[in-house]
C-alpha positions as CSV (number, residue, x, y, z in Angstrom):
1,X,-28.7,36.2,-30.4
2,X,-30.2,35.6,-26.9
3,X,-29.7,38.1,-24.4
4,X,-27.4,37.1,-20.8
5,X,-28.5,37.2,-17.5
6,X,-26.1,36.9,-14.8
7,X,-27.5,36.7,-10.8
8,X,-28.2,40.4,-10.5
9,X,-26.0,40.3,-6.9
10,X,-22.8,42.1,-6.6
11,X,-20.1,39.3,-6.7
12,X,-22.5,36.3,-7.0
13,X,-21.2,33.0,-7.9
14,X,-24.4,31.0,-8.3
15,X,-24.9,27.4,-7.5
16,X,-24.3,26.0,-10.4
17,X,-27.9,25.4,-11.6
18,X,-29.7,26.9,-14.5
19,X,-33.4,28.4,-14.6
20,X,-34.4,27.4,-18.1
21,X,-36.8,30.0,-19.1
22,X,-39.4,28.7,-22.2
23,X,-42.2,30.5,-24.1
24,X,-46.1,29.1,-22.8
25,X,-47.5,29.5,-26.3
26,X,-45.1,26.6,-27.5
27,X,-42.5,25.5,-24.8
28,X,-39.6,26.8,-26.9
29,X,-36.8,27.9,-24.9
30,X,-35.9,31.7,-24.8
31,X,-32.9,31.4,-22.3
32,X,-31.1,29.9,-19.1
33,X,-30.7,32.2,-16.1
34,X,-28.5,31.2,-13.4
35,X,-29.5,30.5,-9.9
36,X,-28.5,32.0,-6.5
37,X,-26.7,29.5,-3.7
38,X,-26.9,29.8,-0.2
39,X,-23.8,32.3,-0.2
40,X,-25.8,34.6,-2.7
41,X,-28.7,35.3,-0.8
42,X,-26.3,36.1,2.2
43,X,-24.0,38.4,0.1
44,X,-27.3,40.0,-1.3
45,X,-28.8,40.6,2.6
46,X,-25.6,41.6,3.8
47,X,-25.0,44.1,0.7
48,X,-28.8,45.4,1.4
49,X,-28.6,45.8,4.8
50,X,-24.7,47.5,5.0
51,X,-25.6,50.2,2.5
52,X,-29.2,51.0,4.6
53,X,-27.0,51.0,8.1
54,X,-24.8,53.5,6.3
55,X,-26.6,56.7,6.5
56,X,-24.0,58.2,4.5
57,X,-24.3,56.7,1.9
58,X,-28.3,56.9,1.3
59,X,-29.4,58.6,-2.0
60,X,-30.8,61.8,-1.6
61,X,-33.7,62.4,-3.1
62,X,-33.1,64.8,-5.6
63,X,-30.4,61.9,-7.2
64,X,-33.6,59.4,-6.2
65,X,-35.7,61.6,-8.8
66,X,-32.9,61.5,-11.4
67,X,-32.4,57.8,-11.7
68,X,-36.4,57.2,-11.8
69,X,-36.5,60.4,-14.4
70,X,-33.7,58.2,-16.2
71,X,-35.4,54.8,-16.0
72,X,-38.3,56.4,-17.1
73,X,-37.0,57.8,-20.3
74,X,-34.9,54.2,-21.3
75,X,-38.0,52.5,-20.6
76,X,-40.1,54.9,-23.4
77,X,-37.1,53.7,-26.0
78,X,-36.9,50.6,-25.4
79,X,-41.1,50.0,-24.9
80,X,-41.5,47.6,-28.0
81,X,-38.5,45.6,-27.0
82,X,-40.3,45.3,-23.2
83,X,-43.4,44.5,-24.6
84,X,-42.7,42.2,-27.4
85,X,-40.2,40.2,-24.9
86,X,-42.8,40.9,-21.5
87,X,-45.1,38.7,-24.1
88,X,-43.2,36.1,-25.0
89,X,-41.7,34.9,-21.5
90,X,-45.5,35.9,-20.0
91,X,-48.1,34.9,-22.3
92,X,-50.2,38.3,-22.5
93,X,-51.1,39.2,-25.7
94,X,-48.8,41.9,-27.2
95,X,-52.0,43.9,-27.8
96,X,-51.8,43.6,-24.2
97,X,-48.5,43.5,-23.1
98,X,-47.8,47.1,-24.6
99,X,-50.3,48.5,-22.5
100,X,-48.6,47.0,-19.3
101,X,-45.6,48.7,-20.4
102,X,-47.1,52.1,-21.0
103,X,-48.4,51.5,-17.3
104,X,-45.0,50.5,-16.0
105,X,-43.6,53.8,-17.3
106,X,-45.9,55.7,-15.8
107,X,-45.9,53.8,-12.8
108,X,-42.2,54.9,-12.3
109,X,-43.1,58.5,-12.9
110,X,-45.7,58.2,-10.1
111,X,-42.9,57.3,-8.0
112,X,-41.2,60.4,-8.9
113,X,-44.9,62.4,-8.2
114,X,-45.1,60.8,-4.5
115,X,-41.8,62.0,-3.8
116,X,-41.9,65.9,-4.8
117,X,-45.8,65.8,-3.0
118,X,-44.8,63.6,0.2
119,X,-43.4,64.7,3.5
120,X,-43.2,65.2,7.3
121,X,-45.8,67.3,9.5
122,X,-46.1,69.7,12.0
123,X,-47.5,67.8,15.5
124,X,-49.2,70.8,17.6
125,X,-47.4,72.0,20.5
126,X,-47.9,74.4,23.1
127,X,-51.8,73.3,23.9
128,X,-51.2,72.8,27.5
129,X,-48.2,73.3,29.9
130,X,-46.1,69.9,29.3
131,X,-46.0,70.8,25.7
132,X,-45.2,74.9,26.3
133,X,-41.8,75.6,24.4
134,X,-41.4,73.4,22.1
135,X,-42.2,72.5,18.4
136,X,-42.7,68.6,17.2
137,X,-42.4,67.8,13.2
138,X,-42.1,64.9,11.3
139,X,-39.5,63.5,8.8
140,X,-40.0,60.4,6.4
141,X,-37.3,57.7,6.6
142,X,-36.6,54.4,4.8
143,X,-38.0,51.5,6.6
144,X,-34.9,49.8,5.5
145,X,-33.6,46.5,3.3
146,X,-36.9,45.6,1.4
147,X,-37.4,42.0,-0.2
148,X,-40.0,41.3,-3.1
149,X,-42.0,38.3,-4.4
150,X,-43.6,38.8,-7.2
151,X,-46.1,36.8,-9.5
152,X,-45.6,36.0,-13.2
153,X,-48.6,37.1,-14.7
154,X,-48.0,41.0,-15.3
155,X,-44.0,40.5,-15.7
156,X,-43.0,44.3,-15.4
157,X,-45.6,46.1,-14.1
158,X,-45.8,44.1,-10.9
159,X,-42.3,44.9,-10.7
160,X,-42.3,48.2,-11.1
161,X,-45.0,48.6,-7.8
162,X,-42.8,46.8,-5.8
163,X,-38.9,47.9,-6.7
164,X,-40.3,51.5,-7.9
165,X,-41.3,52.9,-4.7
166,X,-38.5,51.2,-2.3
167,X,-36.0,53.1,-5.3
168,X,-38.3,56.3,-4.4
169,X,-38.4,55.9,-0.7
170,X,-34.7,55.5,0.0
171,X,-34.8,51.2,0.4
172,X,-32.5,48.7,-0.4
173,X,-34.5,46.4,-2.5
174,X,-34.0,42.6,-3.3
175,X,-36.2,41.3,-5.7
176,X,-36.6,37.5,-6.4
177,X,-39.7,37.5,-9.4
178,X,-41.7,34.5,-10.7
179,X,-39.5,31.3,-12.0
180,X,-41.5,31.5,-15.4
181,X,-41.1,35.3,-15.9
182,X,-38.1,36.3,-14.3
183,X,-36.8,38.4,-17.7
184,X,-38.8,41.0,-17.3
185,X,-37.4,41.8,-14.1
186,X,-33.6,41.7,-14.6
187,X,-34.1,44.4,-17.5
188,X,-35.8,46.9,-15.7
189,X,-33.2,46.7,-13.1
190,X,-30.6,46.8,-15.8
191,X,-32.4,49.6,-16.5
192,X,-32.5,51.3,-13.2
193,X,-28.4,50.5,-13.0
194,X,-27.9,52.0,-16.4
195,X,-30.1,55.6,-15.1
196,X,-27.3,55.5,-12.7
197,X,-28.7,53.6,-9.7
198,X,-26.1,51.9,-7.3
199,X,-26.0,48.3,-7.8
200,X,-26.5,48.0,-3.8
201,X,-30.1,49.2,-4.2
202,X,-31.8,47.1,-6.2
203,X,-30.6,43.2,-6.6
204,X,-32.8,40.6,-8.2
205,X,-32.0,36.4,-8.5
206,X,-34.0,33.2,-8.6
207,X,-33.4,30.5,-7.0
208,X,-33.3,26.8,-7.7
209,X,-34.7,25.6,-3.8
210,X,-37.4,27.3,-2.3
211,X,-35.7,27.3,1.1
212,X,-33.6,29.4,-0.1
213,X,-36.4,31.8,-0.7
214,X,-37.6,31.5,2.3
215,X,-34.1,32.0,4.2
216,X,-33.9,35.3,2.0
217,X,-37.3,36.3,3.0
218,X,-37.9,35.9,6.9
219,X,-33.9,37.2,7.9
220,X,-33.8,39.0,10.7
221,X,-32.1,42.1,8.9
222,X,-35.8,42.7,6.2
223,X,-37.7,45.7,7.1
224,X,-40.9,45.2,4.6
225,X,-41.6,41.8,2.6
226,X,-43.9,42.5,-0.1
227,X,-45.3,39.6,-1.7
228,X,-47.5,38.8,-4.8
229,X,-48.7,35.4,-5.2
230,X,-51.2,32.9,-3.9
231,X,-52.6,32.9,-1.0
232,X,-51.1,29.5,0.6
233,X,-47.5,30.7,-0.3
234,X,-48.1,34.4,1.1
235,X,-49.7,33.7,4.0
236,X,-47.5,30.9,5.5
237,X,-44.2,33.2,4.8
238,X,-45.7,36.1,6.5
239,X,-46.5,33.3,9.2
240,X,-42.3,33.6,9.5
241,X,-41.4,36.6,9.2
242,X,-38.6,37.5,11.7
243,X,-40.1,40.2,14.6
244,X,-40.8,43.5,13.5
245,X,-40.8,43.2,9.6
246,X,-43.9,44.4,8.3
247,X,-45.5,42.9,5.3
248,X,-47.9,43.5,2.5
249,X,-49.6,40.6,0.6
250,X,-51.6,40.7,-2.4
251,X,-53.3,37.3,-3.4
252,X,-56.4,36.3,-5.9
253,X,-60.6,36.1,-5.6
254,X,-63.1,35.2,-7.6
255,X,-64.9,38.4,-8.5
256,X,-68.2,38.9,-8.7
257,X,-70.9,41.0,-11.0
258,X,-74.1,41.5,-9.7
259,X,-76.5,42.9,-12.9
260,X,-79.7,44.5,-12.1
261,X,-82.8,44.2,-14.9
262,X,-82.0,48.2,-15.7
263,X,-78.6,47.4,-16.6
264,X,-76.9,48.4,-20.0
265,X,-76.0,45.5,-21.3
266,X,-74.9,46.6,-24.8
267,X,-72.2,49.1,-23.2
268,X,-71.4,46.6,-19.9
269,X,-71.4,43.0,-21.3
270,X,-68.1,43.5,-23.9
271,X,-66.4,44.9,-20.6
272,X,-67.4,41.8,-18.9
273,X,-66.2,39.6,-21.6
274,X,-63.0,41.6,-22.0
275,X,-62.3,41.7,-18.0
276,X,-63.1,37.6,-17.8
277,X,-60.8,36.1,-20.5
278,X,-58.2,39.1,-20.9
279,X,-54.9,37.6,-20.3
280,X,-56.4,34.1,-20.4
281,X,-58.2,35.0,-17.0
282,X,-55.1,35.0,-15.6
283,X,-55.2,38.2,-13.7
284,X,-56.3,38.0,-9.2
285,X,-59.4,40.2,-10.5
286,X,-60.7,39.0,-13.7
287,X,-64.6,38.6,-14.0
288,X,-65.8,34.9,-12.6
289,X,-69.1,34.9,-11.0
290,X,-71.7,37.2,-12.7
291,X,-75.1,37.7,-10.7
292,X,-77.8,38.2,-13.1
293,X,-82.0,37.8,-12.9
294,X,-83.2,34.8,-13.6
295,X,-85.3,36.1,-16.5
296,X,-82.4,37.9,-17.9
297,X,-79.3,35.4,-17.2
298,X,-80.0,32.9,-20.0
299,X,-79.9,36.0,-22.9
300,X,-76.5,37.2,-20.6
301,X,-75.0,34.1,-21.1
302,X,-75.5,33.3,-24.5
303,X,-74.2,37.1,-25.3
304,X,-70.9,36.5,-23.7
305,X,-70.7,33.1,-24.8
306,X,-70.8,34.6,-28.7
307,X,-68.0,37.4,-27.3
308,X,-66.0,34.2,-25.7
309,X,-65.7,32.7,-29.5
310,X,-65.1,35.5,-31.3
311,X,-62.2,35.8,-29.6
312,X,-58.7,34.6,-31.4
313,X,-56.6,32.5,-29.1
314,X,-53.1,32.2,-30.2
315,X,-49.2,33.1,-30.2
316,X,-49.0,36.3,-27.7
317,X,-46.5,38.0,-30.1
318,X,-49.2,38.0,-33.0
319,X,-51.0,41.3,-33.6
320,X,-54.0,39.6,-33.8
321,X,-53.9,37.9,-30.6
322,X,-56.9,38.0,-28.0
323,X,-56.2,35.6,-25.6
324,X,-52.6,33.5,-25.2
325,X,-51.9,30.3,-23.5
326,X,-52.1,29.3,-19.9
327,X,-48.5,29.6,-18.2
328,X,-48.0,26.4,-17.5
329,X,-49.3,23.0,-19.0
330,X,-50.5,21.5,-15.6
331,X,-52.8,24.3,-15.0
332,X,-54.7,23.8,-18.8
333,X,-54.9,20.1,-16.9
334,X,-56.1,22.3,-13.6
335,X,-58.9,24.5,-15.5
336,X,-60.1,21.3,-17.5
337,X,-60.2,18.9,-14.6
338,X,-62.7,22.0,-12.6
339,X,-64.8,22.5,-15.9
340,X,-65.2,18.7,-16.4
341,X,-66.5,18.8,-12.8
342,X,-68.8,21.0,-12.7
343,X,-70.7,20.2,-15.4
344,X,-70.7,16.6,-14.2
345,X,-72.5,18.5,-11.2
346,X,-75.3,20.3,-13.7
347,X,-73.6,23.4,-15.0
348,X,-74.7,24.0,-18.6
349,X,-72.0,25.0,-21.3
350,X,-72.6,27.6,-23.3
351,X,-68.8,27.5,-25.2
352,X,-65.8,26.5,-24.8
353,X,-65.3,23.8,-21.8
354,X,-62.4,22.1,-23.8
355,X,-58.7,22.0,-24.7
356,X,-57.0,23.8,-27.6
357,X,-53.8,22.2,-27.2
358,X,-51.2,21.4,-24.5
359,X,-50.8,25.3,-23.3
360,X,-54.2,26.8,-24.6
361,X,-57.9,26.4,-23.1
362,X,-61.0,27.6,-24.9
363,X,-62.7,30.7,-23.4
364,X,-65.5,29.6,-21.6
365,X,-68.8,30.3,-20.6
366,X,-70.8,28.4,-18.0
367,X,-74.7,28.6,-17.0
368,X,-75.4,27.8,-13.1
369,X,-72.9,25.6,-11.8
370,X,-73.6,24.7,-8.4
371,X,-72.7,26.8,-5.5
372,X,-70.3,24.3,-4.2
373,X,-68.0,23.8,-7.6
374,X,-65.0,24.3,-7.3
375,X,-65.7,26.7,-10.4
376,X,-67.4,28.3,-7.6
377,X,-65.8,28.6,-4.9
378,X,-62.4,29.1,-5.7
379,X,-60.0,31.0,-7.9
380,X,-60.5,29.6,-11.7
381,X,-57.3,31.6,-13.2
382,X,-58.7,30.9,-16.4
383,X,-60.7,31.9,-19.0
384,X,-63.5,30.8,-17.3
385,X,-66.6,32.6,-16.5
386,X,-69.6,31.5,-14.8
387,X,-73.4,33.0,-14.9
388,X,-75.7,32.7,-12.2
389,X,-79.3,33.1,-12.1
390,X,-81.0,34.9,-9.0
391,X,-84.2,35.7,-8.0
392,X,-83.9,38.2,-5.2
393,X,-80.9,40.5,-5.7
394,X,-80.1,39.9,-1.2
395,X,-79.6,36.3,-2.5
396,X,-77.0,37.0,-5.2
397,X,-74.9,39.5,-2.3
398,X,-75.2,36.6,0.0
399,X,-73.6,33.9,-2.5
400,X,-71.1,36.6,-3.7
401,X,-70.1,37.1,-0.3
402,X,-69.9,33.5,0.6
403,X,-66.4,33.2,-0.1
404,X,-63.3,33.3,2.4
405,X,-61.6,36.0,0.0
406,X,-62.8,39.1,-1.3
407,X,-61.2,42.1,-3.7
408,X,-63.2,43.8,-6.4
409,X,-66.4,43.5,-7.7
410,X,-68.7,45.0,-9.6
411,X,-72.8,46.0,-10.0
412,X,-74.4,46.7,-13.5
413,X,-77.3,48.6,-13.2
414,X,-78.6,52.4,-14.3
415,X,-80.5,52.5,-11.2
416,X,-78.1,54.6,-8.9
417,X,-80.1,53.4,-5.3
418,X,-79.5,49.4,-6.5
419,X,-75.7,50.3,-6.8
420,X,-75.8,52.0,-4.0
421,X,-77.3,49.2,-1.9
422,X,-75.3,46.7,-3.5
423,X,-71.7,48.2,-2.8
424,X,-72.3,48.8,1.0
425,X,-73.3,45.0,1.0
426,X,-70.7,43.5,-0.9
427,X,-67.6,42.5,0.4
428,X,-65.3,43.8,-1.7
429,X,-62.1,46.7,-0.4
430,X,-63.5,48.4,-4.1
431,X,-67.0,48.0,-6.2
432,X,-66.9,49.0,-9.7
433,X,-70.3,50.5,-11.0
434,X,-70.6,49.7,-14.4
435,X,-67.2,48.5,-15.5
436,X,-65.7,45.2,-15.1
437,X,-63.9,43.8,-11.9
438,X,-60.2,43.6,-13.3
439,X,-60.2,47.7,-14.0
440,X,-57.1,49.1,-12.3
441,X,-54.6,52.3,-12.5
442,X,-51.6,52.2,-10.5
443,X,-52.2,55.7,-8.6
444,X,-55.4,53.8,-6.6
445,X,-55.7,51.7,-3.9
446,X,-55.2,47.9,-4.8
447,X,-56.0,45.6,-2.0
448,X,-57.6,42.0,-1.3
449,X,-59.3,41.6,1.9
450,X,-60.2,38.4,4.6
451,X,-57.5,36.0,2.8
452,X,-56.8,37.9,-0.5
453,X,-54.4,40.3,1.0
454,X,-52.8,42.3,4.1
455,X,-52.3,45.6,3.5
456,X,-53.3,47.9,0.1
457,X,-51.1,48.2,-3.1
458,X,-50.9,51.4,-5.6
459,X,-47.9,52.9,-5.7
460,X,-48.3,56.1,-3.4
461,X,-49.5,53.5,-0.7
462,X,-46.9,50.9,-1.3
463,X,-44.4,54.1,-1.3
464,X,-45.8,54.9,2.4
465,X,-45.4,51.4,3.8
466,X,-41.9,51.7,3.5
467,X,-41.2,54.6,4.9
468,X,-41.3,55.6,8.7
469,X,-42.3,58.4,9.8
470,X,-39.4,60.0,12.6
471,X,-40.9,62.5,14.8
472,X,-38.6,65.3,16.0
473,X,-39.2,67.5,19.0
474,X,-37.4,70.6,19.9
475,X,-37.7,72.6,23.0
476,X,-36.3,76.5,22.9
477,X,-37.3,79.3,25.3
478,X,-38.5,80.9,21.7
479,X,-40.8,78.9,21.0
């Protein structure tokens, strides 16, 4: 029996359309979700916004703590249903997919931690005569109605950094996730209704015209717009936002590794592998450009190439899954059109470089494509990764820098003044020393720089953006 999803919007009649929802592995349908009209997205602003102008009825935040403590609990009894389904509709291998869940539950514990450590300050008074008598503290509000974008490619736990910490700092939240994976999404917030959240607070719809999107993103009455997606999409919305709603973006790179001759290859190079072709390299992080000596990158290459095809590509539900399909058909077409190309411009193969089926790509190693490729210079978001030879290791930072978007990276080395020298120089907003680029928790800060991002994503910082802090100044003869 296939589960219903209604428009998660308090009296929503739709448009009459249907969102038909199929598995990437093999196309075959998993359900139809029904689209938001015009009217919905105004019913869901105007729902938002009258319950944030309503100061009586904002949660407090001891009932803020029980519905996440709630949520929390459901999700840990329901986590093989989230992850085999988070799989299905995604693509991530369940092996996979059960650790994004274990994340997502402890993500929406976090929220609970930032909310019993956060709060106001003391400003200092009584330093000179204009500030005699008085006392000056702050209080942390809501920022108010809060809408979210989110990406496809880790279904719930993108969610949960976006809807969790507007839930924990008081915010009306609409959420409108990614067309493929929009499943994921509407449970959790079933969830969060079911822990006893009002359905005012968190609302959640796709829609059918991306106008529509956009008319639910730049209203005048959005306080925050938190967006995860490419670049050319988050970049132009934030372009028209209405005045005064702040923003956070989180876009893609093409990380880089830079490898030094001391480096550890038998602990690092598995970690490279892994962090390249996890999730069929569909992840803003993954490994794509590693750095290595010229002496040493041949014997690099040849090791992760053996790594790349000794990995089972497959049905994301299967135990024995590695690495599952692409999301969509077009962008196997993408990924093989880029590969073909740049070894038509004189990058060697190593493995893979060819097409499984209509939503599967082999896992791919390439040997020194050319700088300009577009393997090279932009965002594969595939299980594609490229090796580059180097002879001076202030060439390799200059070629990993060369990019117009920056995020993580990562050095390889046991010699602690080359990692030293190489994370002041790269331009990354966080270097990894011997691990791979994609490594995240959800307590740390997450954020792209130049045009991979505004902003910087983890929970407790997410949680801050959206939140003012209301400064409060009293003046007594006591004081």
């Amino acid at each position: 029996m296939k589960e219903e999803f209604s428009i998660m919007i308090p009296g929503a009649q739709g448009d009459g359309a249907r969102l038909r929802v199929v598995a990437p592995w093999d196309l075959t349908p998993i359900t139809e979700v029904a689209t938001a009209s015009a009217k919905d997205i105004e019913r869901a602003l105007e729902t938002a916004y009258r319950v944030f102008r309503d100061r009586d009825q904002w949660l407090p935040v001891s009932r803020r703590i029980e519905i996440l403590e709630k949520t929390a609990c459901l999700m840990e009894q329901q986590a093989g249903h989230l992850a085999l389904e988070a799989a299905r509709e995604g693509g991530k291998p369940l092996v996979d997919s059960r650790v994004e869940v274990a994340r997502a539950i402890d993500g929406v514990k976090n929220c609970i931690e930032v909310l019993r450590s956060g709060g106001g300050r003391e400003i200092p008074m009584g330093l000179n005569a204009a500030s005699q008598n008085r006392l000056a503290f702050t209080r942390k509000e809501p920022i108010g109605v809060v809408v979210a974008v989110s990406a496809f490619n880790h279904p719930l736990n993108l969610i949960v950094h976006q809807v969790g910490p507007a839930i924990a700092a008081g915010c009306p939240v609409i959420i409108k996730p990614a067309e493929d994976t929009p499943l994921s999404c509407f449970r959790f917030i079933k969830l969060l209704r079911e822990a006893g959240l009002p359905e005012a607070y968190c609302q959640g719809c796709v829609v059918s015209e991306v106008t529509l999107a956009e008319r639910l993103v730049t209203d005048e009455r959005v306080a925050f717009f938190s967006f995860i997606g490419s670049a050319k999409v988050g970049w132009m919305l934030r372009s028209k936002l209405a005045p005064g709603t702040r923003c956070a973006l989180e876009h893609g790179g093409a990380a880089p590794v830079i490898i030094d001759t001391t480096a550890d290859l038998e602990d690092t190079l598995p970690l490279l592998a892994k962090g390249g072709l996890y999730h069929a390299g569909q992840v803003c992080v993954s490994v794509q450009r590693v750095y290595a000596p010229r002496s040493m990158a041949p014997d690099i290459a040849e090791r992760l190439a053996r790594m790349a095809q000794a990995m089972n590509v497959g049905d994301p539900t299967a135990e024995s899954t590695q690495v599952g399909p692409l999301i969509r058909p077009r962008e196997v077409n993408r990924i093989a059109e880029w590969v073909d190309k740049a070894l038509a411009e004189g990058a060697t193969r190593l493995c893979g470089a060819e097409t499984l089926s209509e939503t599967s790509y082999a896992c791919t190693i390439l040997q020194d494509p050319a700088d300009t490729s577009l393997v090279s210079t932009h965002e594969i978001f595939g299980p594609v990764v490229c090796v580059y030879s180097y002879e001076d290791v202030d060439e390799a930072l200059t070629r990993a820098n060369d990019l117009p978007y920056a995020f993580q990276a990562s050095v390889l080395t046991r010699d602690i003044d080359f990692a030293l020298r190489c994370s002041r120089r790269l331009d990354a907003a966080t270097v990894m020393i011997n691990d791979h680029t994609a490594f995240r928790v959800d307590w740390m800060p997450f954020a792209g720089i130049r045009q991979s991002g505004l902003g910087t994503g983890g929970i407790p910082y997410t949680f801050e953006d959206m939140q003012i802090e209301k400064q409060i100044i009293v003046r007594s003869s006591e004081l």
